[in-house]
PAVEXFI-663263 format. One record per residue (C-alpha): residue number from 1; residue in one letter; x, y, z. Coordinates in steps of 0.001 Angstrom, whole numbers, plus 500000, padded with zeros to 6 digits. Example, Ala and Ser with C-alpha at 12.3 -4.5 7.8 and 13.67 -1.06 7.14 Angstrom:
R / num / residu / xx / yy / zz
R / 1 / a / 512300 / 495500 / 507800 .
R / 2 / s / 513670 / 498940 / 507140 .
END
This chain:
R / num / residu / xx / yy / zz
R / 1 / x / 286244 / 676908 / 477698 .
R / 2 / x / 289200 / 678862 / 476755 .
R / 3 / x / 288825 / 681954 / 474970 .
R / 4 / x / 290373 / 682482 / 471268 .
R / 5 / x / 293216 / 683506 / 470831 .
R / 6 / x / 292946 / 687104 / 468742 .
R / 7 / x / 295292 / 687188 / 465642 .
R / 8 / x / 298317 / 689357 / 466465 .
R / 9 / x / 299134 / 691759 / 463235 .
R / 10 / x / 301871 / 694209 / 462950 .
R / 11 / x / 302159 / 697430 / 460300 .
R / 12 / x / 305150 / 697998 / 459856 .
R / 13 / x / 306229 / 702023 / 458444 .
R / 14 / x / 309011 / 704722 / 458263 .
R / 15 / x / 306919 / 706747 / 460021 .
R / 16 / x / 303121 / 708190 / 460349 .
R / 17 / x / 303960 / 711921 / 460135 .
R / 18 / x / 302008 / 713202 / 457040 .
R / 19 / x / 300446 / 711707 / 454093 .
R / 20 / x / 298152 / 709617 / 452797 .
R / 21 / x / 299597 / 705940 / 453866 .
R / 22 / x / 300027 / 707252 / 456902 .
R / 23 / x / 296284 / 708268 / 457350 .
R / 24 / x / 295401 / 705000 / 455674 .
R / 25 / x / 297283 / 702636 / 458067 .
R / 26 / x / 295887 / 704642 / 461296 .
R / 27 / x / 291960 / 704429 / 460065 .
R / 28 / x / 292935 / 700168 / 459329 .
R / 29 / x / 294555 / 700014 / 462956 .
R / 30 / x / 291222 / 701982 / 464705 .
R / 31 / x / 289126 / 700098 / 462749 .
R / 32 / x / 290318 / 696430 / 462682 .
R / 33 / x / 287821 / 694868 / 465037 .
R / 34 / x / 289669 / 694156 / 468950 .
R / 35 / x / 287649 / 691226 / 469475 .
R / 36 / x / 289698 / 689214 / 466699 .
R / 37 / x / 293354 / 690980 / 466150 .
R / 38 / x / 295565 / 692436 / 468441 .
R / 39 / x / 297135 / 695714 / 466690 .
R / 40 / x / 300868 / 696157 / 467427 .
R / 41 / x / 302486 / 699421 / 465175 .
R / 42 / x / 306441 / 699013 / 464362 .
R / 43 / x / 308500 / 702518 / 462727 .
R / 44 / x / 311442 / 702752 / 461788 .
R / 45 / x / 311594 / 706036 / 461612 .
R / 46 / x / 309788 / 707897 / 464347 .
R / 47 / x / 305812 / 707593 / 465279 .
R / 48 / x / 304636 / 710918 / 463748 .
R / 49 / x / 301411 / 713311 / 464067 .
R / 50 / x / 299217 / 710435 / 462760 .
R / 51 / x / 300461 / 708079 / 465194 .
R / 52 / x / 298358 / 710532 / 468269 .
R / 53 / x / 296096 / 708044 / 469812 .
R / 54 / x / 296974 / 704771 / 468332 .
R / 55 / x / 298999 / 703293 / 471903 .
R / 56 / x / 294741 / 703201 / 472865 .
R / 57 / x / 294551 / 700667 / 469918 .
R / 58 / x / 297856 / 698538 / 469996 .
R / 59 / x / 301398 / 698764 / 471273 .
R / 60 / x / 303371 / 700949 / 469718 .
R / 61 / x / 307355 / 700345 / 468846 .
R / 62 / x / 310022 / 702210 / 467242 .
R / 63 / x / 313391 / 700507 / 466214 .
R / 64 / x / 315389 / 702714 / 464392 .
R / 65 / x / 317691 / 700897 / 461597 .
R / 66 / x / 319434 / 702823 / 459597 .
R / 67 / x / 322738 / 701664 / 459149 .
R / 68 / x / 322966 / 700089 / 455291 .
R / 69 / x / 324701 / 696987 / 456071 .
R / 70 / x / 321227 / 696495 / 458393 .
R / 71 / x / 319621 / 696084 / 454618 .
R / 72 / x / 321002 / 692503 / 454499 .
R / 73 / x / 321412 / 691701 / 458198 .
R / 74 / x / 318700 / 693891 / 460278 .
R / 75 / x / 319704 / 691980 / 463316 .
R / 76 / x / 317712 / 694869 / 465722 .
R / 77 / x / 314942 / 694540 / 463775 .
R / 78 / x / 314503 / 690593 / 463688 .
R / 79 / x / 314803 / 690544 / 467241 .
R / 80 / x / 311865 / 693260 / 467635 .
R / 81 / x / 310013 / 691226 / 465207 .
R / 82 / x / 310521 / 687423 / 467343 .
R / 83 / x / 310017 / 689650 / 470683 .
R / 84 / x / 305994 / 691300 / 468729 .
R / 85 / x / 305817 / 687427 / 467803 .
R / 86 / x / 303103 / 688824 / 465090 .
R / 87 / x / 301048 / 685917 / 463185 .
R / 88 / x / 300917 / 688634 / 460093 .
R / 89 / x / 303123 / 691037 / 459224 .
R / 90 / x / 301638 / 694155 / 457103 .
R / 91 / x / 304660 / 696319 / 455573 .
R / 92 / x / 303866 / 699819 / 453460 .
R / 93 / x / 305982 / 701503 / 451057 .
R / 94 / x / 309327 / 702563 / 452520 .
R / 95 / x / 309940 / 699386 / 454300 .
R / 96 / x / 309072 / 696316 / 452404 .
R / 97 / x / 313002 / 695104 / 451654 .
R / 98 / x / 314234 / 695191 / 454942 .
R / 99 / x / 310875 / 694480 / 457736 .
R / 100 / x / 310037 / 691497 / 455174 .
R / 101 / x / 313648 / 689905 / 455310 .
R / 102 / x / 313572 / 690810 / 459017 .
R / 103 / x / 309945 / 689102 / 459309 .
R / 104 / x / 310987 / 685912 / 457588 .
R / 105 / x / 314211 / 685401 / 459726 .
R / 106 / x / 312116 / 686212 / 462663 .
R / 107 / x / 309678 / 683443 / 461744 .
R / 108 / x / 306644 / 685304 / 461047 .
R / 109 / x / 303995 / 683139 / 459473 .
R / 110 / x / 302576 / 685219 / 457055 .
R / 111 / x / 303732 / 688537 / 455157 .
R / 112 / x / 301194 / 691110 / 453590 .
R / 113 / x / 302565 / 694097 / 451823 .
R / 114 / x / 300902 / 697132 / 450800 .
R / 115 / x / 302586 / 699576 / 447937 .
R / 116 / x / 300561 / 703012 / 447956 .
R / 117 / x / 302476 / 704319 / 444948 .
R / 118 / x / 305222 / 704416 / 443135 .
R / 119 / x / 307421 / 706964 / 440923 .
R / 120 / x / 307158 / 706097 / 437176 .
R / 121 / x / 309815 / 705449 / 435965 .
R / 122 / x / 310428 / 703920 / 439090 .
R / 123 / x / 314812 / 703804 / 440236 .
R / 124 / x / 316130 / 700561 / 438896 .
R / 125 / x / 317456 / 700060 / 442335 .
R / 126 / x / 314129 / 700136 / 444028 .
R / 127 / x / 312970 / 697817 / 441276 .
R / 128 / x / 315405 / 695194 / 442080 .
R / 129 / x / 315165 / 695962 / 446135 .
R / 130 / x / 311051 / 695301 / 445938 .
R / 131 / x / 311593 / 692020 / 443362 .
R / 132 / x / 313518 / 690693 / 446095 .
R / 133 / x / 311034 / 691478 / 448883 .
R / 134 / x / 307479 / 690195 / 446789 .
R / 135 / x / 309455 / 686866 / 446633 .
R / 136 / x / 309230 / 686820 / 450436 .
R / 137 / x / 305578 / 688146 / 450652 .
R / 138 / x / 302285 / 685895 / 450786 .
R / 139 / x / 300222 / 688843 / 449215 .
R / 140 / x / 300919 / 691891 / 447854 .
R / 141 / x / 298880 / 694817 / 447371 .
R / 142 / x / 298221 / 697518 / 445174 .
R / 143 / x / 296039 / 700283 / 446100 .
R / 144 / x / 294649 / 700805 / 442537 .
R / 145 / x / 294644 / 699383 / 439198 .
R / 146 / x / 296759 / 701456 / 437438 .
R / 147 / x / 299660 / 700585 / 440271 .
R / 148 / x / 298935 / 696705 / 440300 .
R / 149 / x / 299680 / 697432 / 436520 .
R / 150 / x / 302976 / 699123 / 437319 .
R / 151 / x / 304165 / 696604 / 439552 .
R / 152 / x / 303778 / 693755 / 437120 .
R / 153 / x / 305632 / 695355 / 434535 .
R / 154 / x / 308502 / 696284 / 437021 .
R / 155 / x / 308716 / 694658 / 440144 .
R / 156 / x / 306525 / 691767 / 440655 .
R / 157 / x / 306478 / 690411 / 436878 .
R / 158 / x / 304167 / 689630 / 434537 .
R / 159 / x / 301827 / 686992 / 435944 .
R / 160 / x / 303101 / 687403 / 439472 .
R / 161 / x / 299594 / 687587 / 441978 .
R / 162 / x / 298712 / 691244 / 443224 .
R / 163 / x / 295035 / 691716 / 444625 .
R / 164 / x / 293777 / 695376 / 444151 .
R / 165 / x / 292004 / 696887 / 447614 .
R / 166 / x / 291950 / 700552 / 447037 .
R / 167 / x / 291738 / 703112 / 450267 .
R / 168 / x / 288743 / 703749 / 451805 .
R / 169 / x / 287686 / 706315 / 454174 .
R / 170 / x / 284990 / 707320 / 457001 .
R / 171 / x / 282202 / 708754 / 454934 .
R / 172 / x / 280481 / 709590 / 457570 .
R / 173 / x / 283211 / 711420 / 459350 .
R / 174 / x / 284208 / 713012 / 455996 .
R / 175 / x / 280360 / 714366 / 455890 .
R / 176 / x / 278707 / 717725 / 455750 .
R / 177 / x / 277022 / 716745 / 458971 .
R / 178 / x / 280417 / 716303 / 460558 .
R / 179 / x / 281726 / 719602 / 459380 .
R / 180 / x / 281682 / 723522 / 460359 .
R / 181 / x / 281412 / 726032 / 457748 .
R / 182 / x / 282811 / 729461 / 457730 .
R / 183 / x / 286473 / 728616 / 457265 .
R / 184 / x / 286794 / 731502 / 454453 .
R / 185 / x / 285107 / 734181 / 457488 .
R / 186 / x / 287008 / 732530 / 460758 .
R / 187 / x / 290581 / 733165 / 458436 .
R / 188 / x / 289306 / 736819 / 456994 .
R / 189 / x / 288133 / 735517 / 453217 .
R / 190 / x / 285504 / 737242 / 451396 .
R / 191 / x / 282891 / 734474 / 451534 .
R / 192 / x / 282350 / 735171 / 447952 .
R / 193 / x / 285895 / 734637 / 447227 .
R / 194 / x / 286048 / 731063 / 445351 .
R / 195 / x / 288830 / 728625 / 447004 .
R / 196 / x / 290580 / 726172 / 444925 .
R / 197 / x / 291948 / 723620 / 447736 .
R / 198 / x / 295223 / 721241 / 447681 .
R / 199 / x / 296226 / 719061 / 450602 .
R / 200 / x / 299234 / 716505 / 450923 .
R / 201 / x / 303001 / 716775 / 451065 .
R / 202 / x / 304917 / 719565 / 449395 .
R / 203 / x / 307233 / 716497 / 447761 .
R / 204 / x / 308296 / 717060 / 443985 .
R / 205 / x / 306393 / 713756 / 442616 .
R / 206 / x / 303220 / 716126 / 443686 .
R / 207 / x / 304250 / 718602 / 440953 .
R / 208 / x / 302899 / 721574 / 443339 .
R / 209 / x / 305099 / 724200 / 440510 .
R / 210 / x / 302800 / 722983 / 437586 .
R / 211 / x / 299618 / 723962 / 439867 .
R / 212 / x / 300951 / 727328 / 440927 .
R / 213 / x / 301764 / 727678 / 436699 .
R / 214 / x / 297998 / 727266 / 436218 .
R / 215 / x / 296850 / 729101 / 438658 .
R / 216 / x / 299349 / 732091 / 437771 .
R / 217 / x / 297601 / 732059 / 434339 .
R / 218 / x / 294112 / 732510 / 435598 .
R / 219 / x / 294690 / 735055 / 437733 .
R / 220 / x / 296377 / 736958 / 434674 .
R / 221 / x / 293076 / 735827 / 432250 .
R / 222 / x / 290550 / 737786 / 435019 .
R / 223 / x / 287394 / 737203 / 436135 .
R / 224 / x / 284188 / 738960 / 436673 .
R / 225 / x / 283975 / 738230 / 440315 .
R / 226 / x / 285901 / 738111 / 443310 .
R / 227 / x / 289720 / 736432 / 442189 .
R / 228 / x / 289974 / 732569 / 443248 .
R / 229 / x / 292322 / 731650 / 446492 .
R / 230 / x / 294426 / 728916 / 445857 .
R / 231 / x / 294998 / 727266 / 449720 .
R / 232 / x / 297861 / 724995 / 450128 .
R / 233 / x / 297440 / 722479 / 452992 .
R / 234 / x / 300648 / 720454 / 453851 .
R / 235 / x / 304568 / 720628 / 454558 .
R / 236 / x / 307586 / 719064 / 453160 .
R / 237 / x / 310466 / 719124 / 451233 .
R / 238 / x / 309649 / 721387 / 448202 .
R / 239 / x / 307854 / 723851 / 450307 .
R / 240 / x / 310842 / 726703 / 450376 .
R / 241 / x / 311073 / 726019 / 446130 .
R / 242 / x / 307706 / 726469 / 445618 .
R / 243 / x / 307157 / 729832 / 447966 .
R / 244 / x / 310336 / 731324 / 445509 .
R / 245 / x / 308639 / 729598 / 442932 .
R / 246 / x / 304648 / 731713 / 443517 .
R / 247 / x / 306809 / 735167 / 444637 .
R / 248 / x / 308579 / 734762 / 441050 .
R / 249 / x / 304720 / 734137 / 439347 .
R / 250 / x / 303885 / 737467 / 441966 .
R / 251 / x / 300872 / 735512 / 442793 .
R / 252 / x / 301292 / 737443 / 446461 .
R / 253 / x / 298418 / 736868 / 448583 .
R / 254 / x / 296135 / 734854 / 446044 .
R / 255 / x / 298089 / 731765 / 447369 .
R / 256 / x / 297846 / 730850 / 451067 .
R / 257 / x / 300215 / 728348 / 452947 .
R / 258 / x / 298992 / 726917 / 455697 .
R / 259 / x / 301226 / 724222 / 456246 .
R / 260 / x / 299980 / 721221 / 458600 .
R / 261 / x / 296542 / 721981 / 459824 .
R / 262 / x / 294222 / 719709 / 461941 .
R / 263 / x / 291768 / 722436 / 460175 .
R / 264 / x / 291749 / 720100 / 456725 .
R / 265 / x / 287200 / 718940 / 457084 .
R / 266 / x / 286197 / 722785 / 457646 .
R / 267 / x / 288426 / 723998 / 454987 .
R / 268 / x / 287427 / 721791 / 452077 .
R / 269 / x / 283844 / 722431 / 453191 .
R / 270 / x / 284367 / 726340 / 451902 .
R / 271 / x / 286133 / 724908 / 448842 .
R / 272 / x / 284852 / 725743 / 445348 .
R / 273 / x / 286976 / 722379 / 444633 .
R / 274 / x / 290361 / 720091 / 445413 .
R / 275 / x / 292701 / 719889 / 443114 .
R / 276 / x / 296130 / 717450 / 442679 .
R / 277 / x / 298713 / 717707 / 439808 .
R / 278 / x / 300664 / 714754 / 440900 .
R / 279 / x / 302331 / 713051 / 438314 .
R / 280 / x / 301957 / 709681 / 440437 .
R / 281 / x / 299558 / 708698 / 442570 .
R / 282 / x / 297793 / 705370 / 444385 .
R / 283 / x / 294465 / 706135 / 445525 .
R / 284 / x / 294791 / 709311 / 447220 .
R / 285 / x / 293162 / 709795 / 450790 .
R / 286 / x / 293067 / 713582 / 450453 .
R / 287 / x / 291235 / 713035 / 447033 .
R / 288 / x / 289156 / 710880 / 449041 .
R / 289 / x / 288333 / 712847 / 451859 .
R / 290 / x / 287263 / 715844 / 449574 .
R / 291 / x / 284664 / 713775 / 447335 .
R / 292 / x / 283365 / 712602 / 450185 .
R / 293 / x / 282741 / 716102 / 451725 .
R / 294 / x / 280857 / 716961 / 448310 .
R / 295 / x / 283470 / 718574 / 447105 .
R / 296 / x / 283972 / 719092 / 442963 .
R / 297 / x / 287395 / 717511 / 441666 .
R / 298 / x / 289855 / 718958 / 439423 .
R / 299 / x / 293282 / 716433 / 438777 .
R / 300 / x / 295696 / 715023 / 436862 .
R / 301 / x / 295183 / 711992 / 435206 .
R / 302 / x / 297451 / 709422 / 436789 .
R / 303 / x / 297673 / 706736 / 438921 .
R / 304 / x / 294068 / 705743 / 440990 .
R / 305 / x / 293007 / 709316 / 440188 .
R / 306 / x / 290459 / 708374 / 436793 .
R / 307 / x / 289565 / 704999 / 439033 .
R / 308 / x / 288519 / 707383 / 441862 .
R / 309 / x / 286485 / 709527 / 439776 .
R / 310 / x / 284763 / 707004 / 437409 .
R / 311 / x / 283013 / 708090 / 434603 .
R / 312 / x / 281028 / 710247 / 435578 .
R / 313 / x / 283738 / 712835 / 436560 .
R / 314 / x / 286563 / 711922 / 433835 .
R / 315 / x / 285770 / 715516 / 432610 .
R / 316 / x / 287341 / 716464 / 435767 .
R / 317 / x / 290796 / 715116 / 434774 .
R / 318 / x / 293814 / 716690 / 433187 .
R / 319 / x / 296625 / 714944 / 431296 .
R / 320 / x / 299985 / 715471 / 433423 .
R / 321 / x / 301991 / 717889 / 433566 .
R / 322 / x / 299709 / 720285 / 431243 .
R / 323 / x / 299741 / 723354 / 432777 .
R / 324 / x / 297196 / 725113 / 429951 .
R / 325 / x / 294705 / 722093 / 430324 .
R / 326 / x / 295075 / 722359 / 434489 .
R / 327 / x / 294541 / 725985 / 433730 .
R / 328 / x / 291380 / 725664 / 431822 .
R / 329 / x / 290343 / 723128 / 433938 .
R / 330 / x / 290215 / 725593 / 436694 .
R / 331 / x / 288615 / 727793 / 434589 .
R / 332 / x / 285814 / 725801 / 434277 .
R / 333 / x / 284981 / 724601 / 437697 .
R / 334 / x / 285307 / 728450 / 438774 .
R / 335 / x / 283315 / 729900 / 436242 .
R / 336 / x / 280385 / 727186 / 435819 .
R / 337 / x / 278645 / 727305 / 438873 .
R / 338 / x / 275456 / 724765 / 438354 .
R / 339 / x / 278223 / 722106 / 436700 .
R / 340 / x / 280583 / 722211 / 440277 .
R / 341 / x / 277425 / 721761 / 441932 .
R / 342 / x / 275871 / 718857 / 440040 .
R / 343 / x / 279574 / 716954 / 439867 .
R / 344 / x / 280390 / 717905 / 443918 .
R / 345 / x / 277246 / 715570 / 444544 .
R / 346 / x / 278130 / 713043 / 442128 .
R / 347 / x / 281519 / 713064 / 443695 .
R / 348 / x / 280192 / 711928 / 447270 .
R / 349 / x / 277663 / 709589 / 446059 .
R / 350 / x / 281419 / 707756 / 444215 .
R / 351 / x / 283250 / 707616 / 447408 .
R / 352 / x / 280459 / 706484 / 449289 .
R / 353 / x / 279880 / 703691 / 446908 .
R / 354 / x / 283152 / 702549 / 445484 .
R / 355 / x / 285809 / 703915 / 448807 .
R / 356 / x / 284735 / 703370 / 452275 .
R / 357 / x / 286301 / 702292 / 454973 .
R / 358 / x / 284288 / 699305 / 456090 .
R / 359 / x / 285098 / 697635 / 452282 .
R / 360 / x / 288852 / 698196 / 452400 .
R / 361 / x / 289216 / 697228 / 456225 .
R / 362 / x / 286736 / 694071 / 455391 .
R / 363 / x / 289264 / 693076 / 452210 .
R / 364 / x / 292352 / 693579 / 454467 .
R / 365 / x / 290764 / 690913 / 457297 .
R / 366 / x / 290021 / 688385 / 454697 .
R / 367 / x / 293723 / 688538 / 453325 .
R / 368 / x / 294841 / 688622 / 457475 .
R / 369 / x / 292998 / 685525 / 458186 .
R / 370 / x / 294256 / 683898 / 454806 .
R / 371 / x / 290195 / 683676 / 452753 .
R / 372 / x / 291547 / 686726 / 450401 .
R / 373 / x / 293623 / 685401 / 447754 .
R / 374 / x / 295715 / 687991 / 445330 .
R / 375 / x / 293876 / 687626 / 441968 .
R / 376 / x / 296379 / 687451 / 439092 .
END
């Protein structure tokens, strides 16, 4: 008897350097079961931090196009495609235009695309690009409600199918019985000192200047105890703007930078809570990873964010781009001990019922194997 044949899927990225899509697409290539796919990774930009380990799951490829006439005729990148000979192809934001017109002259069978956020009001250009590419894609996917919503009104149209499967993560990794605590003491913090935390990309859609704003005016209100620490996890573009940007609010050494750190479990288990003030978001891993480590949530009120907290946390969420509301917000959660507590636990008993990993990587097989169907 002749053994099946496993189902050969590539991702497709720009990269897997830092960020939440880039997290995502490693945990859905580890986890995909080996028995039934065969994992291949394609970037066209270069592999990246997240990309450590993954040659163990799948081949790995890199075929850098970046010339623009390669938009309408990726010739490189077709012939990468026919030589993978993938039965699915599974693009992310940053690449669905030109892998999916590369896919479909390469004669991949079936296209699956993934959009993990968008800016709103998204660049008429990109608008037009992505039409163009969901007319060439079998399914396309938004990682949250609020961005299927988006995507009808501007890129897909009105009536167009896109199937919601939100991120998911390893609750048990992301667990206090996974994590050491003492980050505040290994890194010479008062342990008394309360620790607001951020993680993710220091990229302007993250609105990183309206956080260190709020911030700024609680450390001018006081407090009774020790002042709060606001720790910054993450590089990127904005980060030399937004270091001029806390020495002009002379917030000094009440901010700490720590750029990338592999550090991110231990740290947010000495948080007094995670905080984004994004004015876009998909379903954001970091936001994630923190509920799931009990930690208390303080964000803006965009994208996935209210569909990751549910009801039970709304309280948590500030309108965008409020600096006086982020600012009592932190208030709040620093000053209200027994309330951080009760909505930390309420915050891991969400992920672990509405976000794992097992329920997004379980939707994404269906779609691979063609039983999930976008709903309208």
């Amino acid at each position: 008897m002749t053994a099946r044949r496993r189902l050969r899927v590539l991702q497709a990225v720009l990269d897997l350097e830092s960020g939440g899509l880039e997290r995502m697409v490693a945990s859905l290539m580890r986890s995909l079961p080996r028995s039934d796919f065969e994992t291949h990774l394609l970037a066209l930009n270069f592999l990246g931090r997240h990309a450590s380990g993954l040659e163990e799951v799948g081949p790995v490829h890199v075929v850098r196009s970046r010339a623009s006439a390669s938009l309408l005729w990726p010739r490189a990148l077709t012939q990468a495609i026919r030589e993978i000979a993938p039965d699915v192809v599974h693009t992310h934001s940053g690449v669905w235009f030109k892998v999916s017109l590369a896919a479909r002259r390469a004669g991949v069978p079936r296209l699956v695309h993934t959009d993990h956020g968008r800016i709103n009001p998204d660049p008429v250009s990109y608008r037009i690009a992505d039409h163009f590419a969901s007319r060439r894609t079998d399914v396309v996917v938004a990682v949250s409600e609020a961005l299927r919503a988006q995507m009808r009104r501007t890129v897909v149209g009105e009536g167009w199918p896109v199937t919601v499967i939100p991120n998911g993560i390893d609750t048990a990794e992301f667990s206090r019985d996974r994590t050491a605590t003492g980050w505040k003491v290994r890194h010479g913090i008062d342990p008394d000192r309360p620790v607001l935390v951020t993680v993710g990309r220091l990229d302007a859609i993250k609105c990183y200047d309206l956080m260190l704003r709020a911030f700024s005016q609680v450390l001018q209100a006081g407090s009774s105890g020790p002042p709060p620490l606001l720790v910054v996890a993450g590089d990127g573009p904005e980060e030399a703007r937004l270091k001029s940007l806390a020495q002009e609010l002379r917030l000094g050494d009440a901010v700490r930078w720590l750029g990338w750190t592999d550090d991110v479990r231990d740290l947010l288990a000495d948080a007094a809570a995670f905080t984004l003030s994004s004015r876009s978001e998909g379903t954001s891993m970091s936001l994630l990873e923190a509920m799931s480590l009990g930690v208390c949530p303080v964000v803006t009120d965009v994208g996935g964010n209210s569909a990751v907290l549910g009801g039970a946390l709304a309280h948590r969420l500030v309108p965008s781009g409020d600096v006086a509301g982020l600012a009592d917000a932190y208030r709040r959660v620093l000053e209200r001990d027994g309330e951080r507590r009760q909505d930390a636990a309420q915050a891991r008993r969400r992920v672990e019922e509405a976000f794992s990993l097992g329920a997004m990587v379980r939707a994404y097989v269906g779609i691979y194997v063609g039983d999930g169907s976008a709903s309208p």
